[in-house]
TORMARZA-277482 format. One record per residue (C-alpha): residue number from 1; residue in three letters; x, y negated, z. Coordinates in steps of 0.001 Angstrom, whole numbers. Each point is the difference from the previous one (the first is absolute). Example, Ala and Ser with C-alpha at 12.3 -4.5 7.8 and 13.67 -1.06 7.14 Angstrom:
<marmis>
[marmi 1 "ALA" [12300 4500 7800]]
[marmi 2 "SER" [1370 -3440 -660]]
</marmis>
This chain:
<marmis>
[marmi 1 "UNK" [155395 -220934 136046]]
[marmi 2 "UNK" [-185 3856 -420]]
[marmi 3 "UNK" [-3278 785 -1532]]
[marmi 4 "UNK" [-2179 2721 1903]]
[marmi 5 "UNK" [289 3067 -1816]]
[marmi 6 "UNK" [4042 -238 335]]
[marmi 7 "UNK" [-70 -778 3289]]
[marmi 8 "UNK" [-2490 3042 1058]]
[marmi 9 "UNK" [2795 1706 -2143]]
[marmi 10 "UNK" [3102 -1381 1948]]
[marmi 11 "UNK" [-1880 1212 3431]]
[marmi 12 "UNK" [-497 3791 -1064]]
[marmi 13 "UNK" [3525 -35 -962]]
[marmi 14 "UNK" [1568 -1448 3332]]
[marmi 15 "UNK" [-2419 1718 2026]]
[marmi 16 "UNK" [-1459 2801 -933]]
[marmi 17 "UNK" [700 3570 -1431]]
[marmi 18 "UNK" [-663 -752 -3388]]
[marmi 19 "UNK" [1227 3631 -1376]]
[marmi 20 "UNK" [-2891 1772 1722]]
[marmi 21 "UNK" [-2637 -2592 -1623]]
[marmi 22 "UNK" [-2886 122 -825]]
[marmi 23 "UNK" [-1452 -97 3197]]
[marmi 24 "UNK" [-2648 3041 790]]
[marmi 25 "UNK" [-2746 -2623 1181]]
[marmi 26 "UNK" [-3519 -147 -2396]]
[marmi 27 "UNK" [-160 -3086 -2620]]
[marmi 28 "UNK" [-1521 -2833 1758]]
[marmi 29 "UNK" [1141 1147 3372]]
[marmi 30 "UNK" [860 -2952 2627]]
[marmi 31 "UNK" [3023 1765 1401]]
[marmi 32 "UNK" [1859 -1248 -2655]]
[marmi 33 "UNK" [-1138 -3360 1417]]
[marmi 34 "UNK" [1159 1171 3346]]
[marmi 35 "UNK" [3544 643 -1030]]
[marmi 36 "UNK" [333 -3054 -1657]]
[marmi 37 "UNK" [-979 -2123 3368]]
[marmi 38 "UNK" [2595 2384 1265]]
[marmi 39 "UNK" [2768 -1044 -2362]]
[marmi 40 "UNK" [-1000 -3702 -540]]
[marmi 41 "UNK" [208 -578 4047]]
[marmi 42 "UNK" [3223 1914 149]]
[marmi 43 "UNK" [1290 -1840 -3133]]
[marmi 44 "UNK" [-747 -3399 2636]]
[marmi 45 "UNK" [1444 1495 2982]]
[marmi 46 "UNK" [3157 747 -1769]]
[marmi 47 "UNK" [2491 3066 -845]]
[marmi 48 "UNK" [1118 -24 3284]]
[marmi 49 "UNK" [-3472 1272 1786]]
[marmi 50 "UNK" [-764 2215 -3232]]
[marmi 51 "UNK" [3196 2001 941]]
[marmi 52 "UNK" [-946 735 3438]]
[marmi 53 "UNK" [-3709 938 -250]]
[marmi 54 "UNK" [-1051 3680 -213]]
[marmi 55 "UNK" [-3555 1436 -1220]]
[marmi 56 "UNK" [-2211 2752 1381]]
[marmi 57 "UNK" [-2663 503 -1556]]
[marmi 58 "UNK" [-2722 3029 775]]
[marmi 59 "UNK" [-2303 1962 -2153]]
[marmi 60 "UNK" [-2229 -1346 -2566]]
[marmi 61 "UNK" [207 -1787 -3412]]
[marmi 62 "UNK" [1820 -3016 2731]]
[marmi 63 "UNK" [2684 2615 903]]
[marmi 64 "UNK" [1519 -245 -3311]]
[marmi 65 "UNK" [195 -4216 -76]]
[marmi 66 "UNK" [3687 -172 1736]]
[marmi 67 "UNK" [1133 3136 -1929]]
[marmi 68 "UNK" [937 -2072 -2849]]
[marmi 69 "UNK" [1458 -2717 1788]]
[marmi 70 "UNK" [4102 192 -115]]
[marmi 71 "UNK" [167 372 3836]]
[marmi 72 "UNK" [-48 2843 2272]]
[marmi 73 "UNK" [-3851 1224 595]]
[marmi 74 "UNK" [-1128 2415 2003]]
[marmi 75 "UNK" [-3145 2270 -1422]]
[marmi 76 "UNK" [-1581 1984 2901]]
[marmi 77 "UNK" [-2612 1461 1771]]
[marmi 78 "UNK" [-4039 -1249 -574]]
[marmi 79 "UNK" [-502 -2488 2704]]
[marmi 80 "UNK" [3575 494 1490]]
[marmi 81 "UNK" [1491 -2720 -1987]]
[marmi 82 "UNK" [-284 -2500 3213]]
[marmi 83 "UNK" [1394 2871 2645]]
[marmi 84 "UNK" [3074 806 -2684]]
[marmi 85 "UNK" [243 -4050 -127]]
[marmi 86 "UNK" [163 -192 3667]]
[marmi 87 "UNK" [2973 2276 704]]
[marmi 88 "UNK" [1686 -1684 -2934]]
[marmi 89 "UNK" [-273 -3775 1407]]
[marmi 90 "UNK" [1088 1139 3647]]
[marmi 91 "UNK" [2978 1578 -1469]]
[marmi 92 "UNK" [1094 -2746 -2699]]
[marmi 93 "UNK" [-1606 -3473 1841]]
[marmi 94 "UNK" [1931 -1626 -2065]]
[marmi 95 "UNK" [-1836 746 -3324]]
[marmi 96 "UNK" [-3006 -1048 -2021]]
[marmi 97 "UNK" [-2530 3102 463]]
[marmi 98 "UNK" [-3007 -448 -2203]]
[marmi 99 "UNK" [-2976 2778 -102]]
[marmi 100 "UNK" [-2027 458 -2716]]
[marmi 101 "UNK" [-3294 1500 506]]
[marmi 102 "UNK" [-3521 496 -1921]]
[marmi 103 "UNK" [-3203 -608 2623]]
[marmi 104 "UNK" [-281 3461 388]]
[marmi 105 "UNK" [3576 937 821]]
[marmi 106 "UNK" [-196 -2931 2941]]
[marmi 107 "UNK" [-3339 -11 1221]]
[marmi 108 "UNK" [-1045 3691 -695]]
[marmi 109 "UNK" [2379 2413 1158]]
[marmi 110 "UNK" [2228 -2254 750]]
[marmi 111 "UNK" [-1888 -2185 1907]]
[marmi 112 "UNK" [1208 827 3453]]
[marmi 113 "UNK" [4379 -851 -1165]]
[marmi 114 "UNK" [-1491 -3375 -1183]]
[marmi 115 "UNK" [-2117 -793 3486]]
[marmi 116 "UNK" [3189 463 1770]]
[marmi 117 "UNK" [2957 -1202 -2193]]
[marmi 118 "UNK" [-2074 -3674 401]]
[marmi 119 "UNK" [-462 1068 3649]]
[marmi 120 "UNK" [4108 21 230]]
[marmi 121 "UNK" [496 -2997 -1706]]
[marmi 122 "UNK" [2540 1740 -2316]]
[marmi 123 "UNK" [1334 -2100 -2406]]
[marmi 124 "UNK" [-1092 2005 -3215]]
[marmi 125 "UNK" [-2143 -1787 -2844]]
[marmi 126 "UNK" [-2782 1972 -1400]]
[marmi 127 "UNK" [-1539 -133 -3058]]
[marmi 128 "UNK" [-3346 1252 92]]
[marmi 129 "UNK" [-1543 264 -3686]]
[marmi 130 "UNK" [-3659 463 291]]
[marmi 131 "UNK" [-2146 1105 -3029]]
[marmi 132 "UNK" [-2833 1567 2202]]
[marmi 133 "UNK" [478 3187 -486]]
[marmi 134 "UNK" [2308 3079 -620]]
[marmi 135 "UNK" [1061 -375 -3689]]
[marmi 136 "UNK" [2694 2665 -325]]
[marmi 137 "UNK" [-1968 2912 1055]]
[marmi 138 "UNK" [-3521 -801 -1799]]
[marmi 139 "UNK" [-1849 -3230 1298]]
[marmi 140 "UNK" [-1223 1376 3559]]
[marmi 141 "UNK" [-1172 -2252 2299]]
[marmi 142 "UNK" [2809 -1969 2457]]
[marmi 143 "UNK" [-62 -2224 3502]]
[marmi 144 "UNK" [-209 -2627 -2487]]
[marmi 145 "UNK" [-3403 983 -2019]]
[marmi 146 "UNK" [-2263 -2405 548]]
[marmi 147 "UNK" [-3358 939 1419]]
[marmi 148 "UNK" [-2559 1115 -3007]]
[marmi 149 "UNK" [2785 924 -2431]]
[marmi 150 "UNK" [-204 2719 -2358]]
[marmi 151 "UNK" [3194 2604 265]]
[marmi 152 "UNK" [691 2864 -1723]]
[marmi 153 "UNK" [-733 1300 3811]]
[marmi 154 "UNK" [-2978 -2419 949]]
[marmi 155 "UNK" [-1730 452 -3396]]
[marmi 156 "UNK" [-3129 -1469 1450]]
[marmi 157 "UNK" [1665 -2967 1939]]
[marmi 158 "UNK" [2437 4 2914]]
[marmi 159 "UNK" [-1796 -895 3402]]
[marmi 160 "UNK" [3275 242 2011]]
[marmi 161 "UNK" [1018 -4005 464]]
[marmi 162 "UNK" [3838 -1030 -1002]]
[marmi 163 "UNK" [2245 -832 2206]]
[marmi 164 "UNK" [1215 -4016 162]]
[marmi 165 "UNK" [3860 780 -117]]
[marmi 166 "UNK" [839 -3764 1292]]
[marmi 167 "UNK" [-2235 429 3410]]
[marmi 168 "UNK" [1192 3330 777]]
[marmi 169 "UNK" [3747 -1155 -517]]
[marmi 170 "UNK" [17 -3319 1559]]
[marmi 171 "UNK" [-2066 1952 3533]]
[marmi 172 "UNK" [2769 2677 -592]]
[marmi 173 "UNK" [3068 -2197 478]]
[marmi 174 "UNK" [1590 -939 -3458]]
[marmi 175 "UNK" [1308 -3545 204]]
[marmi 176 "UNK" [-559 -1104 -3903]]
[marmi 177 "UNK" [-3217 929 -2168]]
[marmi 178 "UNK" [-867 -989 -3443]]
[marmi 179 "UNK" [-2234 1347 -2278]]
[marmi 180 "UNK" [-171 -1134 -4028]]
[marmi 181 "UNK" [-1278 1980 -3301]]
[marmi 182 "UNK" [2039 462 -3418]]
[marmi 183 "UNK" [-1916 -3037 -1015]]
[marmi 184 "UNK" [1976 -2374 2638]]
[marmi 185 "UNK" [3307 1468 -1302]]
[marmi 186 "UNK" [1896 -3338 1037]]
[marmi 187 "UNK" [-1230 -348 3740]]
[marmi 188 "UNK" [586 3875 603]]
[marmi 189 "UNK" [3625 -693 -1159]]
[marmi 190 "UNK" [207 -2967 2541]]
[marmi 191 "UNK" [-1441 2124 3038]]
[marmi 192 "UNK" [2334 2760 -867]]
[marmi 193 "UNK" [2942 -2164 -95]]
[marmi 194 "UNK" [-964 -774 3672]]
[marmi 195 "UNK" [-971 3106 1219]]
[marmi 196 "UNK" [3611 1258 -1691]]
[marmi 197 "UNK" [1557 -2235 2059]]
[marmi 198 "UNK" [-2486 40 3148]]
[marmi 199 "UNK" [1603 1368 3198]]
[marmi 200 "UNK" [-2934 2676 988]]
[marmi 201 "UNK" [-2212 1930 -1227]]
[marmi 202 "UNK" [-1623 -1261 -3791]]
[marmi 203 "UNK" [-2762 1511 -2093]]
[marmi 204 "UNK" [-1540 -1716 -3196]]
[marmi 205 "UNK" [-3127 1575 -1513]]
[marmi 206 "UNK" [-185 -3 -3599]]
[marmi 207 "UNK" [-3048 790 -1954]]
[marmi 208 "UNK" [773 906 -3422]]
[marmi 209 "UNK" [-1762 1227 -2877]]
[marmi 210 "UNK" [-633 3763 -560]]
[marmi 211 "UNK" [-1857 124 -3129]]
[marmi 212 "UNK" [86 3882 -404]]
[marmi 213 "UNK" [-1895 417 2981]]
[marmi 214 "UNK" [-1080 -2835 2128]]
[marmi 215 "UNK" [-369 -2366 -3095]]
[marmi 216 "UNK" [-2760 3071 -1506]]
[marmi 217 "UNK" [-1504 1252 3312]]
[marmi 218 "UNK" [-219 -2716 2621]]
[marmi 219 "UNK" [-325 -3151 -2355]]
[marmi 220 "UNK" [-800 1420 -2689]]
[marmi 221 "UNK" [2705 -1880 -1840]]
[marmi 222 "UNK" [2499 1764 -2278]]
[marmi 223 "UNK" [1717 -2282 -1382]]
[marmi 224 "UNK" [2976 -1348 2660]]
[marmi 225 "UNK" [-342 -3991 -1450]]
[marmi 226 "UNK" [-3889 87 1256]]
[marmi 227 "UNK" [1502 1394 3058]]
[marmi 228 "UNK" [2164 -2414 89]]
[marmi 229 "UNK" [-2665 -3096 -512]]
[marmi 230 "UNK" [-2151 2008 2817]]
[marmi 231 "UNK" [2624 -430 2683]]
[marmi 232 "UNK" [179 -3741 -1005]]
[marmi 233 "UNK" [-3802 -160 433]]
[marmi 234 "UNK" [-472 2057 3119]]
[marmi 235 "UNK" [3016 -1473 1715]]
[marmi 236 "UNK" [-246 -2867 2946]]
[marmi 237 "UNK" [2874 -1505 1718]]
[marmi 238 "UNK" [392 168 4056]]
[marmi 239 "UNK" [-159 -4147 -297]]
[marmi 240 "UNK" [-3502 399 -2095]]
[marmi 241 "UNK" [-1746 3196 1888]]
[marmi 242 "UNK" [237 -1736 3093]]
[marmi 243 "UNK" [-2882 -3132 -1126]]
[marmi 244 "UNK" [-2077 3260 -928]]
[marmi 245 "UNK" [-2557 1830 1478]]
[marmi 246 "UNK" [663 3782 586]]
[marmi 247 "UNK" [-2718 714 -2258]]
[marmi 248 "UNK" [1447 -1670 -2827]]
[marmi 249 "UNK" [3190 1752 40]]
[marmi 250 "UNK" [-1320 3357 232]]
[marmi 251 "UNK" [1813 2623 -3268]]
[marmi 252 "UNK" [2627 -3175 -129]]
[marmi 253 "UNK" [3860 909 449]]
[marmi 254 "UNK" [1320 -2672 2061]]
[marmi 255 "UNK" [3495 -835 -921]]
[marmi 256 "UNK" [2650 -2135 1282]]
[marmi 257 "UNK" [2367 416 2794]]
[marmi 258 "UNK" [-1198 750 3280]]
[marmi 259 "UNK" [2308 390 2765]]
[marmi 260 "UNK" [3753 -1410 668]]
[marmi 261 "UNK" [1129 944 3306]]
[marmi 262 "UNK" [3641 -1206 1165]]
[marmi 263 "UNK" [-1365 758 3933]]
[marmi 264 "UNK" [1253 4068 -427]]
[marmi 265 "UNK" [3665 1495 981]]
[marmi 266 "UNK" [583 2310 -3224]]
[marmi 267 "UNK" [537 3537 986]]
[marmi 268 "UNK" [3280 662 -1440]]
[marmi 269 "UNK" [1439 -3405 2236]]
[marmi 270 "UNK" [-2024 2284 3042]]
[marmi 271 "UNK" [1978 2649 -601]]
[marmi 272 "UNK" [3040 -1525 -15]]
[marmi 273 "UNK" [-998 -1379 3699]]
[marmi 274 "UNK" [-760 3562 1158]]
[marmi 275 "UNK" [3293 1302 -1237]]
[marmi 276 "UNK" [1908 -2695 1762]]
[marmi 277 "UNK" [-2017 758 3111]]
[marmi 278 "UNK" [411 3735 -232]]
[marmi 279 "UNK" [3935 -456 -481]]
[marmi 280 "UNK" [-227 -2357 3275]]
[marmi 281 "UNK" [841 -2870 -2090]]
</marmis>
């Protein structure tokens, strides 16, 4: 058996750019965690869908995650990572498109690409990696803040409520829906193995730890392992929540996966139709 350590090595070396290491993220960070769902599901899947996927990634300590991957990535725009994403599926159906955003970059500016790519039912996976805040820039507050949290913008509590990514999606259109934190690093790997291979639109919410800023200003927790421990604590699966009153689940991050829809013609396969129809086919 190949113990841990040369195993985590054996991954970086088959895929990722190991010559531009270290990475740029802050010790403790939980993107790290990210990419190594990332890797670890593709290492499952197989070579085979590893060499067909392609990144995009927006703006934001997130945008940099697929940079370091060996595969082509695409760094663009703040919240245009889902509209560059878009064109890029229709064109190439055939390949793995995976977007990489932070909370902000998806639900903040780019709220309105991500309303409408689940709309479509385009058959991109998104990775949503939520820390509750905007990191990259300074700690202001995000769509994901909860209500009453300090920011460096809300310095005397945020009284804007966050949004609940999984019940906007789901009444948007997107056909699979998970959400999971860096703590439940082997069930995110599972839902993104399905929502890799899902035929439709796929999102997975990650919460991960932030220690620099939402670990010191929301929590009040700097060090990432009590982060950690405090998304095992505050976390309730979709099976559990639903024997529990509303009231008890209130500041809880519900986790599990939420929605698997097989009812929903992708959009690529629709535009295939139309171009058959329009060249009297």
């Amino acid at each position: 058996m190949i113990p841990e350590s040369e195993f985590e090595n054996i991954l970086a070396k088959k895929y990722m750019r190991t010559e531009i290491m270290p990475h740029a993220f802050c010790p403790g960070c939980g993107l790290g965690i990210i990419e190594r769902i990332i890797l670890m599901a593709f290492e499952e899947l197989g070579w085979d869908e590893w060499e067909k996927t392609v990144f995009v990634s927006g703006i934001g300590c997130s945008g940099w995650v697929p940079l370091y991957f060996r595969r082509d990535a695409a760094h663009t725009l703040h919240g245009r990572a889902l509209a560059f994403a878009t064109a890029l599926k229709a064109s190439r159906p055939e390949l793995n498109v995976i977007v990489i955003m932070g909370d902000g970059d998806s639900m903040g500016i780019g709220g309105n690409h991500l309303i409408h790519a689940a709309r479509r039912n385009i058959g991109i996976t998104a990775i949503i990696a939520t820390n509750m805040l905007y990191s990259l820039t300074g700690g202001q507050m995000a769509p994901t803040t909860p209500e009453g949290a300090r920011t460096q913008t809300t310095p005397y509590g945020s009284i804007e409520p966050n949004f609940d990514l999984m019940e906007l999606l789901k009444a948007a259109g997107a056909t699979y829906l998970a959400r999971w934190t860096t703590y439940h690093f082997m069930q995110a790997k599972n839902s993104l193995k399905k929502a890799i291979k899902h035929k439709g639109f796929a999102a997975i919410e990650i919460l991960f730890q932030c220690p620099t800023y939402a670990g010191r200003y929301i929590l009040n927790k700097p060090d990432p392992r009590d982060m950690l421990q405090w998304f095992k604590e505050n976390s309730v699966p979709l099976t559990v929540a639903k024997k529990k009153d509303p009231e008890e689940l209130k500041g809880k991050i519900l986790v599990g996966e939420f929605l698997h829809r097989t009812d929903r013609v992708e959009y690529t396969e629709k535009l295939k139709e139309l171009e058959k129809r329009a060249k009297g086919g």
